[in-house]
C-alpha positions as CSV (number, residue, x, y, z in Angstrom):
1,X,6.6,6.2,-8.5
2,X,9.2,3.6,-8.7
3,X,10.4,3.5,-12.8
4,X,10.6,-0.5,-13.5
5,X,9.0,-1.4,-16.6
6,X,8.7,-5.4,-16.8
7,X,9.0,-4.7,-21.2
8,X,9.4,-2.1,-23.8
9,X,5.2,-3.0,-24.5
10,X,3.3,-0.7,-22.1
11,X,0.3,-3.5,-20.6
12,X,-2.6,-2.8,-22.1
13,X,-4.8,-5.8,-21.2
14,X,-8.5,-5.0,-20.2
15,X,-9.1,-6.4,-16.6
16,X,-13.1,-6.4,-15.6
17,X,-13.5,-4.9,-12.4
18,X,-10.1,-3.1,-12.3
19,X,-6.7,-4.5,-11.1
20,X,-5.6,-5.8,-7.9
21,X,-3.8,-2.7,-5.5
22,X,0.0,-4.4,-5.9
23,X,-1.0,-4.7,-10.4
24,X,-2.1,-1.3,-10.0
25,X,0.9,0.6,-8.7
26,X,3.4,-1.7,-10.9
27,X,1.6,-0.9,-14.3
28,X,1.5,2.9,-13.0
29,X,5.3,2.5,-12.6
30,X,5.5,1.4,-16.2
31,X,3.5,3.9,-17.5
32,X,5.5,6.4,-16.1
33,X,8.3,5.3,-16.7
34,X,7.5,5.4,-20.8
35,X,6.6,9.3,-19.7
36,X,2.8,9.5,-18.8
37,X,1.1,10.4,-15.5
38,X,-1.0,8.4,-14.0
39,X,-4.4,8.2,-11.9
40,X,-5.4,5.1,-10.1
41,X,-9.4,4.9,-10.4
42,X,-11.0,3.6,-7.4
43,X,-14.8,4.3,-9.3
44,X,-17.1,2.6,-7.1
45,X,-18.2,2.6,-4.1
46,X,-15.0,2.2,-1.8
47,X,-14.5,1.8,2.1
48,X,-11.6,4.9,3.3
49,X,-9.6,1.7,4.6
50,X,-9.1,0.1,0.7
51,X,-8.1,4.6,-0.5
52,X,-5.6,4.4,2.2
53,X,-4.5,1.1,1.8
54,X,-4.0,2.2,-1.8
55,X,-2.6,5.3,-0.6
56,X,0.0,3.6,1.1
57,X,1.3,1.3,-1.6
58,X,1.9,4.5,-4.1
59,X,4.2,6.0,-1.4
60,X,5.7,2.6,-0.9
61,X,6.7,2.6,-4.7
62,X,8.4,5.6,-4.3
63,X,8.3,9.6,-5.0
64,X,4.2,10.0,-5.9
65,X,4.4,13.5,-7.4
66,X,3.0,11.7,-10.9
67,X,0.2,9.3,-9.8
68,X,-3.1,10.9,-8.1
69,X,-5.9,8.8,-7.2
70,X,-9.4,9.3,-8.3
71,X,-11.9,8.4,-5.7
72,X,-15.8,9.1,-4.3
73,X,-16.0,12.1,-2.7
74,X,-18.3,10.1,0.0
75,X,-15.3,7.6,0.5
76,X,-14.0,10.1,3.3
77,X,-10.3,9.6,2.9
78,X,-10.1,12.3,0.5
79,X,-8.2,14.7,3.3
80,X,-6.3,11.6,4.8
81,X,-4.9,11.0,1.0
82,X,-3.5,15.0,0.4
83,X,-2.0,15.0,4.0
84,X,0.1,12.2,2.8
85,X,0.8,14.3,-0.6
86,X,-1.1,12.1,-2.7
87,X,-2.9,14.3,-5.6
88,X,-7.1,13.2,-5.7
89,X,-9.5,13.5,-8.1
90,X,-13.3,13.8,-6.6
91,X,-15.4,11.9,-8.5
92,X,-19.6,11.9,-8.0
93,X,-22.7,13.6,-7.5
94,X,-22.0,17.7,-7.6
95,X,-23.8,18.2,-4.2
96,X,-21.4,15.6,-2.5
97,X,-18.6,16.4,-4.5
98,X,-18.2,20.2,-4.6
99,X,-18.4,20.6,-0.4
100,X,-15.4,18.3,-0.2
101,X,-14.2,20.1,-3.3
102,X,-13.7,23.4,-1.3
103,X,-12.6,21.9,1.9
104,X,-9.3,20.5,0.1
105,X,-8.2,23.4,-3.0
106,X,-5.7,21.5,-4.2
107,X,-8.3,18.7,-5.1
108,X,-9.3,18.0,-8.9
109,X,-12.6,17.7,-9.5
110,X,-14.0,15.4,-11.9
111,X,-17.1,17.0,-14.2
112,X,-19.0,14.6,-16.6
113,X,-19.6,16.9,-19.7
114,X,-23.0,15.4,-19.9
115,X,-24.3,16.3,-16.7
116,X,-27.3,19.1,-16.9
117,X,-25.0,21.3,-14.6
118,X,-21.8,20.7,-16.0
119,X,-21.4,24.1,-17.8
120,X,-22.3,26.1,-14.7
121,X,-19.5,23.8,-12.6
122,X,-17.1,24.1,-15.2
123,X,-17.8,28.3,-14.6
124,X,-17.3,28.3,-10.9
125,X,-14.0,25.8,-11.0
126,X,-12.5,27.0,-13.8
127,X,-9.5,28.5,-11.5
128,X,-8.9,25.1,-10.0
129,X,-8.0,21.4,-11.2
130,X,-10.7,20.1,-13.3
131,X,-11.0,17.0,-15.3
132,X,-13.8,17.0,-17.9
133,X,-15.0,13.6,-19.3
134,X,-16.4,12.9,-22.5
135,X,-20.0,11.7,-23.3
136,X,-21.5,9.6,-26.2
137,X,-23.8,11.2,-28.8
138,X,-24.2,14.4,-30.5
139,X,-26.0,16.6,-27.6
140,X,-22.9,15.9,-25.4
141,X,-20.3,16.5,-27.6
142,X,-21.6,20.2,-27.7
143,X,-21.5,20.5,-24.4
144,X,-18.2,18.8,-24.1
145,X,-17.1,21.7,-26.5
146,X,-18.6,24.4,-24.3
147,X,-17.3,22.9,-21.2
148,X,-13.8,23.0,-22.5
149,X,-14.3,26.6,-23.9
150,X,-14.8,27.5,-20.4
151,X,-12.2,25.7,-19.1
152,X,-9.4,26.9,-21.4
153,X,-9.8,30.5,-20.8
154,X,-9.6,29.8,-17.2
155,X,-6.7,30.3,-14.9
156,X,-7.2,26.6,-13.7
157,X,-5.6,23.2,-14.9
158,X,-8.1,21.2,-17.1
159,X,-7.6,17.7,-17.8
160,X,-9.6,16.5,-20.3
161,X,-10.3,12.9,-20.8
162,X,-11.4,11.4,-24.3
163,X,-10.3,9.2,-26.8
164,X,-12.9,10.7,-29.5
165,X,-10.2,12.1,-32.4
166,X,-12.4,15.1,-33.4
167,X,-12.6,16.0,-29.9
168,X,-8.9,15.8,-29.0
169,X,-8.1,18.0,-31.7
170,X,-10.2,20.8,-30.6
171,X,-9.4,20.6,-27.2
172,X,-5.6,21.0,-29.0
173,X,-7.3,24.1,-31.1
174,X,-8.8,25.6,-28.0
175,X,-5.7,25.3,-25.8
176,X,-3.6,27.0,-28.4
177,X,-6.8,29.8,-29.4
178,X,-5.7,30.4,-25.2
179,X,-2.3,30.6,-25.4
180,X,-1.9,28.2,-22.9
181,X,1.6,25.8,-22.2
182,X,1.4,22.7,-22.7
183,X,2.4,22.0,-19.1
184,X,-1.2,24.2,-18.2
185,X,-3.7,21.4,-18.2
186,X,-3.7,17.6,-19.8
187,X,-5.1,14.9,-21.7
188,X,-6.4,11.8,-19.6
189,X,-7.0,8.6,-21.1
190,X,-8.0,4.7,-20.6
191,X,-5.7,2.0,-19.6
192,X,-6.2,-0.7,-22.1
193,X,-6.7,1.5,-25.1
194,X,-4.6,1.6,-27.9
195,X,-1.8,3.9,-27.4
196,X,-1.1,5.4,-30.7
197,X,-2.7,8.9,-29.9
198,X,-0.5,9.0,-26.5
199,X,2.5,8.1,-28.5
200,X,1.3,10.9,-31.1
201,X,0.3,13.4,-28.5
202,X,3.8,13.0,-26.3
203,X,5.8,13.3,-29.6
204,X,4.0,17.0,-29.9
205,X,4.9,17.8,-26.5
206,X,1.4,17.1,-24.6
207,X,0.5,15.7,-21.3
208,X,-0.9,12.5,-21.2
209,X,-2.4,11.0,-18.1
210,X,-3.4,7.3,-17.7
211,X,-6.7,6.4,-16.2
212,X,-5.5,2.8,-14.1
213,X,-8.7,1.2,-12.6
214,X,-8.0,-0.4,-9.3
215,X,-10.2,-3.1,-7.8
216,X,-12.7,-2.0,-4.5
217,X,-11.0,-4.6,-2.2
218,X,-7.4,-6.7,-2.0
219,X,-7.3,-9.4,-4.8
């Protein structure tokens, strides 16, 4: 990603129904360039043309080894996106995700702790690239906990996305109970939230990736 950060403020401004592709890519270059990673959300229904067309402008910015883009499986432009080198994220239902899931290994997969077979997931992809998301309510923040139990005494690379403090400092507690680097998995977290935890959790050394959502067509 190109490194040209318009102020020392990273943006931060809520925008309903995600930001324009050309917004997109230029906050993700600010945000990396104040050291996060970044995902570009397409979370709704999207045509393959508006994934590569989104695809295109990250490799326009520059070298994309820190931005992946987090897409529906059923978008088919999941395989068109890692030929270019462009890390994705399969979001969806489990029977359309996890197909498309084995067919591309290098894919993360993105599991909703809240979801009745999210444990069972978590089990069978706990040697590859998850990212776990965070529910509301006291049911799912147990099986949040088990999730990432699972997880962190796998051989994969969680990413685990919450902005709940209780639950970032488990995951934290869990992740050290595992001996695992700090370079093994990562936290993900909204665009437009406050960003006193990523300041916080970068300080201590931690991976923080930025969830950026992008529009479903050209603004």
């Amino acid at each position: 990603m190109s490194v040209r950060p318009r102020s020392r403020r990273l943006p931060g401004r809520r925008v309903r129904g995600g930001l324009a592709q050309e917004d997109a890519v230029r906050v993700a270059g600010d945000l990396v360039a104040a050291g996060r990673l970044v995902a570009l959300g397409l979370s709704r229904a999207v045509s393959a043309g508006v994934a590569v067309e989104l695809a295109t402008r990250v490799l326009g910015a520059g070298p994309p080894t820190a931005c992946e883009v987090t897409l529906p499986a059923d978008t088919g432009a999941a395989e068109e996106l890692v030929a270019r080198g462009l890390g994705v994220a399969l979001a969806g239902p489990p029977g359309v995700v996890d197909p498309v899931a084995r067919a591309l290994p290098g894919a993360r997969v993105v599991v909703p702790a809240g979801e009745p077979s999210a444990e069972d997931r978590c089990r069978a992809l706990a040697g590859g690239r998850v990212r776990l998301v965070a529910g509301r309510g006291a049911v799912a923040e147990l099986a949040f906990v088990r999730c990432l139990n699972v997880l962190m005494a796998g051989d994969g690379e969680p990413a685990v996305a919450t902005t709940d403090p209780r639950l970032i400092a488990i995951t934290g507690e869990r992740a050290a109970w595992n001996g695992r680097a700090p370079d093994s998995w990562e936290h993900v977290m909204p665009w437009g939230e406050p960003t006193e935890d990523q300041h916080r959790l970068l300080a201590a050394g931690h991976t923080v990736r930025v969830l950026v959502p992008v529009a479903g067509a050209r603004a």
